[in-house]
C-alpha positions in Angstrom: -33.9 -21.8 3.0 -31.8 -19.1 5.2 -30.9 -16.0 3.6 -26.9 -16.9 3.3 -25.3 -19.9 2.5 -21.3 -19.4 3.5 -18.0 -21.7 2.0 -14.3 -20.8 3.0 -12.7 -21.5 -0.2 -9.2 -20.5 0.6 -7.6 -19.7 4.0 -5.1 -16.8 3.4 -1.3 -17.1 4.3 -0.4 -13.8 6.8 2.6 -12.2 7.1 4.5 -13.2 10.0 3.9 -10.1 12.5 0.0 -11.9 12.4 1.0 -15.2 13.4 -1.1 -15.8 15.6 -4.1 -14.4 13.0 -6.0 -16.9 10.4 -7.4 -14.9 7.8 -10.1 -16.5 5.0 -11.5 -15.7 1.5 -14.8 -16.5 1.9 -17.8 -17.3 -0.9 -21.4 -15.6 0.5 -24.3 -16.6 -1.2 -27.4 -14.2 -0.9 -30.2 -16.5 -1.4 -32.4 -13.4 -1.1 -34.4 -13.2 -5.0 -35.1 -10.2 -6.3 -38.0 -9.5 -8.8 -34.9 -8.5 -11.3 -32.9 -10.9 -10.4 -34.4 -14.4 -10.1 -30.6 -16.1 -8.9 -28.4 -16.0 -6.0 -26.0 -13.6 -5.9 -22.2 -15.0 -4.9 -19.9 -12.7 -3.2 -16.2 -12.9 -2.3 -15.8 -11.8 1.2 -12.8 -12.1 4.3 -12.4 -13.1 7.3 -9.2 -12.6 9.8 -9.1 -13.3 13.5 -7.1 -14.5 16.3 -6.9 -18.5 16.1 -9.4 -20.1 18.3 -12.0 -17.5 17.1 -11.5 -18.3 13.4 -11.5 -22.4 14.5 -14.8 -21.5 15.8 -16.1 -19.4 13.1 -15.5 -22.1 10.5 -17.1 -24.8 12.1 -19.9 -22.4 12.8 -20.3 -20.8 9.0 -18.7 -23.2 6.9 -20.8 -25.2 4.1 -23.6 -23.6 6.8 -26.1 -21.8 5.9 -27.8 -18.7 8.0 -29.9 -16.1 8.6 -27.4 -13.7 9.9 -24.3 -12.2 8.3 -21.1 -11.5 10.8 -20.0 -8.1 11.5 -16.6 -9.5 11.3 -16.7 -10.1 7.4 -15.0 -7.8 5.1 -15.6 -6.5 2.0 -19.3 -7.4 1.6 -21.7 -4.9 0.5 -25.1 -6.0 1.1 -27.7 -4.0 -2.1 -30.5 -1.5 -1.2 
């Protein structure tokens, strides 16, 4: 199993001076199990970029699952 497993659950209206943005609210799954912690852990995490990038990213990342998590996400905090 990869470490993260990635849905877009909602893609996020933007105001019109980012038009030609598409921004998403994201769920990230961190299959990584630790010994105090025996589940996943879910976090909410976004996503905005110019059009063609974010058609790419969500065929790429969505319902995917991977071993690598974008720079380009926002508001994930990974634990140490």
């Amino acid at each position: 199993m990869k470490r993260y497993s990635f849905n877009v659950v909602e893609q996020v209206v933007l105001q019109p001076d980012y038009q030609e943005y598409r921004a998403a609210r994201i769920e990230v799954t961190d299959n990584k199990l630790q010994d105090d912690n025996p589940f996943p852990e879910i976090y909410e995490a976004f996503v905005m970029l110019p059009e063609p990038f974010f058609s790419k990213f969500v065929e790429l990342f969505d319902l995917q699952e991977s071993d690598v998590m974008p720079k380009i996400i926002w508001n994930y905090k990974e634990k140490e």
